[in-house]
N, CA, C and O atoms as a MOPAC input file, in Angstrom:
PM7 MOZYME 1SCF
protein

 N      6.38800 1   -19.88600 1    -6.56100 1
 C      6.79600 1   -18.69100 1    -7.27500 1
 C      6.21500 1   -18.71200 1    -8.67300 1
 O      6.77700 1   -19.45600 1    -9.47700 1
 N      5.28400 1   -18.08200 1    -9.03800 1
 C      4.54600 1   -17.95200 1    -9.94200 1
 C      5.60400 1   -16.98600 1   -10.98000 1
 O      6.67100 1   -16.38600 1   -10.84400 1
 N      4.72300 1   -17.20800 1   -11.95600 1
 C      6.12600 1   -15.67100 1   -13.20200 1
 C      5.11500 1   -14.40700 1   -12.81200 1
 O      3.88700 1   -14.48400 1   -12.84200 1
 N      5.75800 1   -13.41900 1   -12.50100 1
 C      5.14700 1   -12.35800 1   -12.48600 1
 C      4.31600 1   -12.19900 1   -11.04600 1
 O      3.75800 1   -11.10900 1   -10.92100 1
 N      4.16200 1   -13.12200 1    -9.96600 1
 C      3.36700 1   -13.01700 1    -9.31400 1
 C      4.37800 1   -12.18600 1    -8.08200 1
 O      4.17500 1   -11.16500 1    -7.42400 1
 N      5.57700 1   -13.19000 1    -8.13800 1
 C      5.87100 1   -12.80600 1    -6.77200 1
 C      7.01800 1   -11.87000 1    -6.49800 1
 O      8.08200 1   -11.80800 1    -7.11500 1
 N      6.53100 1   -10.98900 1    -5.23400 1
 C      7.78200 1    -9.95900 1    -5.32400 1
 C      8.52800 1    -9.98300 1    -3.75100 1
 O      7.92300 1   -10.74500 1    -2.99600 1
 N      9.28300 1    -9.55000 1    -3.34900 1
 C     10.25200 1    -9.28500 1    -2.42300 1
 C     10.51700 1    -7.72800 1    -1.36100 1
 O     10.82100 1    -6.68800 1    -1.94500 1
 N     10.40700 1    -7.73400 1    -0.27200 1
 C     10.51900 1    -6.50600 1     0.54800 1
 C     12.07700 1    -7.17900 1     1.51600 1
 O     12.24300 1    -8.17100 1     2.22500 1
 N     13.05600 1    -5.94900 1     1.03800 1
 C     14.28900 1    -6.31800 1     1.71300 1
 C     14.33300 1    -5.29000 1     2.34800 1
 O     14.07400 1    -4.15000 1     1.96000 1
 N     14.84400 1    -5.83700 1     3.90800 1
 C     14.76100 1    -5.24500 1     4.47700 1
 C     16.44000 1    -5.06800 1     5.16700 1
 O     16.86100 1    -5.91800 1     5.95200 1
 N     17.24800 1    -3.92000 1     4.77200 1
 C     18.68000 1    -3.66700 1     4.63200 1
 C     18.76300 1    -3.16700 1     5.70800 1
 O     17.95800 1    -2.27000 1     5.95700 1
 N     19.99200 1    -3.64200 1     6.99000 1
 C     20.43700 1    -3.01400 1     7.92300 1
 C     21.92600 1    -2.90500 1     8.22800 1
 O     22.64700 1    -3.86000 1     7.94000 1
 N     22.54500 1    -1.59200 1     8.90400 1
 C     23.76100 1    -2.44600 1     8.74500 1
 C     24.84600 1    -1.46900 1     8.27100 1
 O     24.34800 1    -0.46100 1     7.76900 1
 N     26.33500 1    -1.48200 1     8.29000 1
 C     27.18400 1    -1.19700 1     7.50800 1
 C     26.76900 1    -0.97900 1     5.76500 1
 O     26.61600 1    -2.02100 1     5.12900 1
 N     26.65300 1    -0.09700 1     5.27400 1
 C     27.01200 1    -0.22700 1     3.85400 1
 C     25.34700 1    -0.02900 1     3.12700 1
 O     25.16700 1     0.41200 1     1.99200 1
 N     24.20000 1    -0.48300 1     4.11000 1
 C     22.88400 1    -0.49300 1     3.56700 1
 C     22.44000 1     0.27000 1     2.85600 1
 O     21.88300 1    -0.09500 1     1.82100 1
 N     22.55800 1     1.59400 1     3.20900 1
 C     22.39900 1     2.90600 1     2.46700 1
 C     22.38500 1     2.78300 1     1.16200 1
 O     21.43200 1     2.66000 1     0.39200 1
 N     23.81500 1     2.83700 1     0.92100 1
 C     24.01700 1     2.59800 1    -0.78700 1
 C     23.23200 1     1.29200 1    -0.92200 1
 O     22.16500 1     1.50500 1    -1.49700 1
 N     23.41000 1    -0.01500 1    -0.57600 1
 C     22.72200 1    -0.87000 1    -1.29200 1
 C     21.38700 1    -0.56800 1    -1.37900 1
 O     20.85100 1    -0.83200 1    -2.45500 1
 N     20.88000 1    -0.19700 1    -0.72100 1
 C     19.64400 1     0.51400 1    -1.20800 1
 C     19.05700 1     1.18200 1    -2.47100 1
 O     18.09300 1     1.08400 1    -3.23000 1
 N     20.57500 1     2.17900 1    -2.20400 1
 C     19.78900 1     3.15700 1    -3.64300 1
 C     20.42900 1     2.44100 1    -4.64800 1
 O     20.25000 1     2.98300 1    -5.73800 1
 N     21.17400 1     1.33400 1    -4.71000 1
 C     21.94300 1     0.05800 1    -5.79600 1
 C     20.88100 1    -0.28400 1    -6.33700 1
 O     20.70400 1    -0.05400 1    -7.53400 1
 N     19.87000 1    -0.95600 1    -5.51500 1
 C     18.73500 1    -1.79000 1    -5.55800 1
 C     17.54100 1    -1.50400 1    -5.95400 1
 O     16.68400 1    -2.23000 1    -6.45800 1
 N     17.52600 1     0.22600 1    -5.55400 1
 C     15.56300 1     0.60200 1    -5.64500 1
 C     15.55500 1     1.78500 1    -6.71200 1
 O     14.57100 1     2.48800 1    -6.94100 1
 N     16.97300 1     1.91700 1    -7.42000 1
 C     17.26700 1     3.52500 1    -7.68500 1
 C     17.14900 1     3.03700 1    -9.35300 1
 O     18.19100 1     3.25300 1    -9.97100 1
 N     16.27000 1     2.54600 1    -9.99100 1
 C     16.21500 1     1.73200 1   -11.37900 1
 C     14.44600 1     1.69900 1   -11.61000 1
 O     13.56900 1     2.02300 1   -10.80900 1
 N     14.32500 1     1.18500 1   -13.00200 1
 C     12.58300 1     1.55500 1   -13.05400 1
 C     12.18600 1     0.46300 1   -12.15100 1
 O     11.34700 1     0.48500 1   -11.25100 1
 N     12.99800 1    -0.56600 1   -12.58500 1
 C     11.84800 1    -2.19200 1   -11.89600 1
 C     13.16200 1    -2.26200 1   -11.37100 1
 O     14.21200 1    -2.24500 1   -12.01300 1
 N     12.96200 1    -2.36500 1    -9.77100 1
 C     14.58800 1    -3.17200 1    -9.18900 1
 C     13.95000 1    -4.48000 1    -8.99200 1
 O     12.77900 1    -4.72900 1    -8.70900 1
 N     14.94600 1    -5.26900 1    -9.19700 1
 C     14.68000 1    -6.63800 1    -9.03500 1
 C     16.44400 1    -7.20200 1    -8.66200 1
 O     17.54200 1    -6.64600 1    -8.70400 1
 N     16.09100 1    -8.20000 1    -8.40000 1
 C     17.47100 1    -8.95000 1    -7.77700 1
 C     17.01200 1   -10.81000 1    -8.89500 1
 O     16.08500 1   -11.44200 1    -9.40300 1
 N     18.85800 1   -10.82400 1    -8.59700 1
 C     18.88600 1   -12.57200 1    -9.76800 1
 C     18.83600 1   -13.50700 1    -8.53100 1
 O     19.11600 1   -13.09600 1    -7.40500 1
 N     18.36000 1   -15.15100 1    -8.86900 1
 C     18.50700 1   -15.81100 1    -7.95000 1
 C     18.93400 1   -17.23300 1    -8.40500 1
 O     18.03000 1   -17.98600 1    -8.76600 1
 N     19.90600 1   -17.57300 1    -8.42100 1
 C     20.54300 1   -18.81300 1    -8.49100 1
 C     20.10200 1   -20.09800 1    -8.44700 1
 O     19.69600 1   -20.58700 1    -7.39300 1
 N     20.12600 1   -20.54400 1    -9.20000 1
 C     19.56900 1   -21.88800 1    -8.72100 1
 C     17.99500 1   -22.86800 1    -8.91800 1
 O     17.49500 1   -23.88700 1    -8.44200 1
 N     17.54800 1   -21.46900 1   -10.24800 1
 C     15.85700 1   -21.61700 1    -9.62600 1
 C     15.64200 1   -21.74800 1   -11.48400 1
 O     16.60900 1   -21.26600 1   -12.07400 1
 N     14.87400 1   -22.14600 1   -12.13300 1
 C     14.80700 1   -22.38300 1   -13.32000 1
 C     14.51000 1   -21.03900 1   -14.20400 1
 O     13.30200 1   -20.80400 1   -14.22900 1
 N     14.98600 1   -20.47000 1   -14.64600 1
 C     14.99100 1   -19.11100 1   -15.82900 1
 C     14.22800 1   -18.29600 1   -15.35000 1
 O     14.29800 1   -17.26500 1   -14.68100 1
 N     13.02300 1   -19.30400 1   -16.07400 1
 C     11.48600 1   -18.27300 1   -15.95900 1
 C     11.81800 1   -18.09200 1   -14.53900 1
 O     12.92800 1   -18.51800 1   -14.85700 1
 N     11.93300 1   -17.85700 1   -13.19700 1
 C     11.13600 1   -17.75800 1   -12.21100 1
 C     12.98500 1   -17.09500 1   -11.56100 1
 O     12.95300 1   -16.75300 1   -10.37900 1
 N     13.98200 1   -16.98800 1   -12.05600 1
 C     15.52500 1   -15.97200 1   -11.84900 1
 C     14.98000 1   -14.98600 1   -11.74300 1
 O     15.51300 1   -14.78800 1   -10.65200 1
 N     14.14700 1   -13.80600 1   -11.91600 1
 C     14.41900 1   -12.69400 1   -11.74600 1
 C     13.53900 1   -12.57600 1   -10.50700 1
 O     12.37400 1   -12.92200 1   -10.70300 1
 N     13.78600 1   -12.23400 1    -9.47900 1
 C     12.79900 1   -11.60200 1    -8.27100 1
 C     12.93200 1   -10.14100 1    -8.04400 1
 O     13.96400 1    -9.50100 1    -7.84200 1
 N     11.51100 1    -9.66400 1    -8.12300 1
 C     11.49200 1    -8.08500 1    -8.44000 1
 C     10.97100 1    -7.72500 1    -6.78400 1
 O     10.29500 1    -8.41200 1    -6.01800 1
 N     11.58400 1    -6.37100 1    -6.59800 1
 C     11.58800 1    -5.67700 1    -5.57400 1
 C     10.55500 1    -5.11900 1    -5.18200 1
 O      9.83900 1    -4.98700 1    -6.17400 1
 N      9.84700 1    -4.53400 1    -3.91400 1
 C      8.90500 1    -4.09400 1    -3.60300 1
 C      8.91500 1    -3.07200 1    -2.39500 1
 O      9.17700 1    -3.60100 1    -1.31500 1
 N      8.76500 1    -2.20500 1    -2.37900 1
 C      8.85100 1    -0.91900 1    -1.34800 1
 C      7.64800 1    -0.94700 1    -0.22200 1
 O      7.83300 1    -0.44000 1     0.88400 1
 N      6.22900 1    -1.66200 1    -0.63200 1
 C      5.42000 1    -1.31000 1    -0.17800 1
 C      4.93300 1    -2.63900 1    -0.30100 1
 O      5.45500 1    -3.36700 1    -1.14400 1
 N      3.63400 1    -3.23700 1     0.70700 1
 C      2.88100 1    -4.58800 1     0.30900 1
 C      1.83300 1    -4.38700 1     1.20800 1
 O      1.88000 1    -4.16900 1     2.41900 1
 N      0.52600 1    -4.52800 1     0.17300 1
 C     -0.82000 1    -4.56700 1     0.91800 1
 C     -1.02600 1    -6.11900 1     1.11000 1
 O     -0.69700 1    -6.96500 1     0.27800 1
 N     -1.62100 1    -6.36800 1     2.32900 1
 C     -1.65200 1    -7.58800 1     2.31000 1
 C     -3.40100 1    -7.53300 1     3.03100 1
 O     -3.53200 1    -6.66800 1     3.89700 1
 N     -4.40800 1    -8.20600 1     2.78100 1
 C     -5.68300 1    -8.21300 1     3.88500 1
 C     -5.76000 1    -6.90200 1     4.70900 1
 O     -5.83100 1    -6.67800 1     5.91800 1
 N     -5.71400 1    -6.01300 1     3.45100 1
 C     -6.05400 1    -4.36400 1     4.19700 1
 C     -5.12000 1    -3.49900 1     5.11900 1
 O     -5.33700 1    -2.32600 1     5.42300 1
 N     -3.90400 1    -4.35900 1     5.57000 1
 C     -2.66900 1    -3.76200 1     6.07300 1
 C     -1.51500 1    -3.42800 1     5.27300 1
 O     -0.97300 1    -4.08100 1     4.38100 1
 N     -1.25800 1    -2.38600 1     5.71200 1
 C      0.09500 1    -1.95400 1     4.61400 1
 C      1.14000 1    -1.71700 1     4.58500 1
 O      1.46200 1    -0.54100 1     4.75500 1
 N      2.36200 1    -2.92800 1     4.31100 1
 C      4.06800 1    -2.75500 1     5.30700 1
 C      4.57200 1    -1.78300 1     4.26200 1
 O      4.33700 1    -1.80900 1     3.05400 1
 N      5.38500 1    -0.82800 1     5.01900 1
 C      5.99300 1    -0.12500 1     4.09900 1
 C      7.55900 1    -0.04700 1     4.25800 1
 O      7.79900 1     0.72600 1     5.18600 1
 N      8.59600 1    -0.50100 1     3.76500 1
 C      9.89200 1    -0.24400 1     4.23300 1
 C     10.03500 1     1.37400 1     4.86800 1
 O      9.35200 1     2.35300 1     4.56700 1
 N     11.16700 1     1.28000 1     5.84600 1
 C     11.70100 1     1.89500 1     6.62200 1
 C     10.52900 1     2.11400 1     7.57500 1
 O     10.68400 1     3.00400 1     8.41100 1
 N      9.62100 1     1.57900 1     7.57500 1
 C      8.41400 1     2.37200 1     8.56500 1
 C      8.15600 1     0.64500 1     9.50700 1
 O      7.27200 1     0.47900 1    10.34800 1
 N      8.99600 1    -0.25600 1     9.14700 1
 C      9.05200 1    -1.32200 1    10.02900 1
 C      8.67200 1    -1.59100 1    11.48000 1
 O      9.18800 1    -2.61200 1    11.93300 1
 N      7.81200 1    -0.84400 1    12.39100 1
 C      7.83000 1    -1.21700 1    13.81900 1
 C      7.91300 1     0.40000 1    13.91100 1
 O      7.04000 1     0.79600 1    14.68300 1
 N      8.48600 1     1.19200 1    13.50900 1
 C      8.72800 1     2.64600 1    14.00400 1
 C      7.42500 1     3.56300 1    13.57400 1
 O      7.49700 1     4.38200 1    14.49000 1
 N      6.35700 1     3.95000 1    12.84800 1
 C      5.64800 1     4.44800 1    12.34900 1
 C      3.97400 1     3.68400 1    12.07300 1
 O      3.81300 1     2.47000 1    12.20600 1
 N      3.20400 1     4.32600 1    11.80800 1
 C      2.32000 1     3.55700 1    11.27800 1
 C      1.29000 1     4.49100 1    10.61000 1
 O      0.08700 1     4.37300 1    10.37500 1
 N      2.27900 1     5.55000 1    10.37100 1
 C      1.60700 1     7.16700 1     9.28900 1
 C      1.55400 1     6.82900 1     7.92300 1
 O      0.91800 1     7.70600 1     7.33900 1
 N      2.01600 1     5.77400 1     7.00200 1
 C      1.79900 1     4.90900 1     6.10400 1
 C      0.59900 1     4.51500 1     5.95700 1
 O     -0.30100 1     4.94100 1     5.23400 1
 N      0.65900 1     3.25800 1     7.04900 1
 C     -1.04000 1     3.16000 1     7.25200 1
 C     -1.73100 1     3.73100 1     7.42600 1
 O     -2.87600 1     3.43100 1     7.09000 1
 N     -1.41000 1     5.01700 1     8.12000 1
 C     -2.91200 1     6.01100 1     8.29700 1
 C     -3.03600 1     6.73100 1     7.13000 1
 O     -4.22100 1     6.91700 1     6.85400 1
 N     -2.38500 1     7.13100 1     6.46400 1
 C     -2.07500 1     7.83900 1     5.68700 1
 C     -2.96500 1     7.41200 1     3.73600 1
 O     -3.50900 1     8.08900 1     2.86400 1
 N     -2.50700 1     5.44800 1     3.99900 1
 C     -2.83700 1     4.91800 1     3.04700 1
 C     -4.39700 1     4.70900 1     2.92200 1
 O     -5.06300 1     4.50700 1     1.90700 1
 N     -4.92000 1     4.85000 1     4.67400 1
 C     -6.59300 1     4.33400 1     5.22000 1
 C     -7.28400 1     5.65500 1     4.73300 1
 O     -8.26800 1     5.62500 1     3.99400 1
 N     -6.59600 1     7.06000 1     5.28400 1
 C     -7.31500 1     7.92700 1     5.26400 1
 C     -7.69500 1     8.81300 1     3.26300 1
 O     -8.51200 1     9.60700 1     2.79900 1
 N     -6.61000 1     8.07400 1     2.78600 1
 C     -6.79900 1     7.84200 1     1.34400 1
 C     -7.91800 1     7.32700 1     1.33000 1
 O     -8.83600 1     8.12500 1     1.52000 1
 N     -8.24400 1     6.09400 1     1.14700 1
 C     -9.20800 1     5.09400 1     0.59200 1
 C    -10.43800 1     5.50200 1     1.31700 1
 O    -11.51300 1     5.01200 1     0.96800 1
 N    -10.36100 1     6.61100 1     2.58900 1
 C    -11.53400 1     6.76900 1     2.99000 1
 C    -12.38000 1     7.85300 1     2.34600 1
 O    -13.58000 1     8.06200 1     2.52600 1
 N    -11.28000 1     8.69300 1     1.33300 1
 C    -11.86800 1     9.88000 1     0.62200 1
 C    -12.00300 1    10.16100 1    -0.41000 1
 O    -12.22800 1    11.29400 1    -0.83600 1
 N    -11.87400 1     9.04800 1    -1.09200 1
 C    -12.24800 1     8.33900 1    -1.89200 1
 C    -13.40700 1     7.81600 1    -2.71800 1
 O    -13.99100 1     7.85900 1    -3.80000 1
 N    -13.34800 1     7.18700 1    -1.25700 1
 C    -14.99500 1     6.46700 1    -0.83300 1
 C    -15.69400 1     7.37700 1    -1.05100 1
 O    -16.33500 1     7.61700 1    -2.07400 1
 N    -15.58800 1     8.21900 1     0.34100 1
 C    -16.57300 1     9.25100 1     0.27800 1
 C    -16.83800 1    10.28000 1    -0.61700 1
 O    -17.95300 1    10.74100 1    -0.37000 1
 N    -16.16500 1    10.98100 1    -1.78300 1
 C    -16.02200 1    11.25700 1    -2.61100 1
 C    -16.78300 1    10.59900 1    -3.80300 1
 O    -17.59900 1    11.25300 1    -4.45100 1
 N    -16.60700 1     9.77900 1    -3.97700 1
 C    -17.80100 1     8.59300 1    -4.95100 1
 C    -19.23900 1     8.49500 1    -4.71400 1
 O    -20.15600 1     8.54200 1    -5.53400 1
 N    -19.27300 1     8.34400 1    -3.38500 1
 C    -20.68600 1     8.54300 1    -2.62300 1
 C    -21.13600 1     9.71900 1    -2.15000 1
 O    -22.34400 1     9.80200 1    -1.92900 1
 N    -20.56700 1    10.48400 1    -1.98000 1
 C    -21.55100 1    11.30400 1    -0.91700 1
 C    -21.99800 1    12.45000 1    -1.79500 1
 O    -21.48700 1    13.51900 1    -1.46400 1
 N    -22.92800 1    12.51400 1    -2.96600 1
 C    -23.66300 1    13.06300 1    -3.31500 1
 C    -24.94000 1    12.52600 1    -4.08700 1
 O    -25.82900 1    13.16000 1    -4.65600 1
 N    -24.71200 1    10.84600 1    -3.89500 1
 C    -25.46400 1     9.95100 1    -4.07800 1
 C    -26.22300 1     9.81000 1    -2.81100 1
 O    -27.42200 1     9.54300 1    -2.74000 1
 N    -25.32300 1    10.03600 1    -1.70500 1
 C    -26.14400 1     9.83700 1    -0.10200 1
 C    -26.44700 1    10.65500 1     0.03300 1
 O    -27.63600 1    10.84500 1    -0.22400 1
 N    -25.64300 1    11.76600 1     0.53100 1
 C    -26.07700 1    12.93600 1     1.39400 1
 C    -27.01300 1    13.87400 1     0.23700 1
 O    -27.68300 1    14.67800 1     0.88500 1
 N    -27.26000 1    14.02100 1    -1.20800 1
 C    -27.86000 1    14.51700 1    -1.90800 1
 C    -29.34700 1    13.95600 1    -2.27100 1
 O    -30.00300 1    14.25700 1    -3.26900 1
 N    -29.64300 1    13.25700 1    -1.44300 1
 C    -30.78600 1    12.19300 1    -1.84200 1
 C    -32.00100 1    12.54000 1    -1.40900 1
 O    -32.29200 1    12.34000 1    -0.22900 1
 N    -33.12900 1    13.25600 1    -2.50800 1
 C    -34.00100 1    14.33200 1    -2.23400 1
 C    -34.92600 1    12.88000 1    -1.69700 1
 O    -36.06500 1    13.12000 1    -1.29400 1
 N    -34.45500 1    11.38500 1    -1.68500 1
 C    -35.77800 1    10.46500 1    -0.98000 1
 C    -35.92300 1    10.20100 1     0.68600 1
 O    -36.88000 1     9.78800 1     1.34100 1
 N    -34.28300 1    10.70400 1     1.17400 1
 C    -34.11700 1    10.45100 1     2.35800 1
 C    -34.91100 1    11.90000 1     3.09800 1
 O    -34.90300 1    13.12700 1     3.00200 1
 N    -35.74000 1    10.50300 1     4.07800 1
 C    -36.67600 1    11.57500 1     4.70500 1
 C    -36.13200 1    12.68600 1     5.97800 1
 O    -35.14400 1    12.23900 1     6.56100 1
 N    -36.43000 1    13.53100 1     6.29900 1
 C    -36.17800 1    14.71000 1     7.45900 1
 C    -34.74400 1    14.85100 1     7.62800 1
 O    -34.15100 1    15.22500 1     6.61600 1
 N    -33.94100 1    14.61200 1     8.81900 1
 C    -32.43200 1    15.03600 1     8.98500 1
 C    -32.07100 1    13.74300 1     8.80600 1
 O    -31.13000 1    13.49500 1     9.56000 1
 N    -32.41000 1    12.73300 1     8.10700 1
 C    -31.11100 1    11.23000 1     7.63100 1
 C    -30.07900 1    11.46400 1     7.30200 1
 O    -29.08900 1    10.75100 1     7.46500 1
 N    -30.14500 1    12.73600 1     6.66800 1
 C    -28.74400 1    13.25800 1     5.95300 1
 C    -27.91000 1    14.04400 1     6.78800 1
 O    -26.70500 1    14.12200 1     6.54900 1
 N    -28.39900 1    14.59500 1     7.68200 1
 C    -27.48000 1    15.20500 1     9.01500 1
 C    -27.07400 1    14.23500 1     9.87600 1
 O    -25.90000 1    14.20700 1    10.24400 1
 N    -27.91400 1    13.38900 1    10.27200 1
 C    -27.52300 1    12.06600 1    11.26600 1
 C    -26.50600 1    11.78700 1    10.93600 1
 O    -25.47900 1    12.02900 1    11.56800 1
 N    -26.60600 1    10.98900 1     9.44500 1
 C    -25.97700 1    10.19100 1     8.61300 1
 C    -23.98000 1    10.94600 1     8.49000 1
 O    -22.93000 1    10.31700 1     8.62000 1
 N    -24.17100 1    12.28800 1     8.23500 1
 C    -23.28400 1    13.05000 1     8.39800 1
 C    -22.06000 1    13.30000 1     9.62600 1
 O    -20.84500 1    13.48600 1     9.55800 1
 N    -23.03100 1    13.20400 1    10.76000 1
 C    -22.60200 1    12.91700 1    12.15200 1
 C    -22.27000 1    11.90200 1    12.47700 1
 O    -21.84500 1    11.89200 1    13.63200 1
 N    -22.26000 1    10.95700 1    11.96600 1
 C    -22.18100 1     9.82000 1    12.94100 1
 C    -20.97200 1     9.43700 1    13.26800 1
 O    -20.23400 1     9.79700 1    12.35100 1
 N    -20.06000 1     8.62200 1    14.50900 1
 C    -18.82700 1     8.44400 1    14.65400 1
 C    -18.57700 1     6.99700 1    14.27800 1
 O    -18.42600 1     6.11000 1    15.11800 1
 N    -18.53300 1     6.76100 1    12.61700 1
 C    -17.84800 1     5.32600 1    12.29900 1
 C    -16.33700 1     5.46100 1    12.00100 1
 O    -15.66800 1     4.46200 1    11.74000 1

């Protein structure tokens, strides 16, 4: 547990969860105390969301959904393309239809 590094995804089920929820996430930084652990490294802060190696857990979307992830992919894909594609597809060096191919293609 690093200071500042590490954060927490709780995952509340159950009698009563509801409210602890909005107890927990309904503040600027929710974080929770932890007993036992030396000062610096007591406060563990909360997290709604965690990218991990390009996948993205999102509470409540646990096993039931995965419109998060598509949602978060099809972001970063327009993005992308947005940055580039008037560097590519505008490119008076690319010869004949590269730029239509290139346009078409199913990646």
């Amino acid at each position: 547990m690093a200071r500042n590094k590490t954060e927490a995804m709780l995952f509340l089920q159950g009698p009563g969860s509801r409210q602890l929820k909005r107890d927990l996430f309904n503040s600027e930084s929710p974080s929770i105390s932890v007993d036992e652990v030396l000062e610096a490294y007591s406060v563990l802060k909360l997290t709604g969301t965690y990218n991990l190696l390009g996948h993205r857990l999102q509470l409540g979307q646990l096993g039931d959904s995965i419109m998060g992830e598509i949602k978060a992919r099809s972001g970063q894909a327009s993005s992308v393309l947005r940055k580039y594609r008037r560097q590519v597809f505008q490119n008076p060096r690319l010869p004949g239809n590269t730029c239509f191919r290139l346009w078409s293609c199913p990646f």
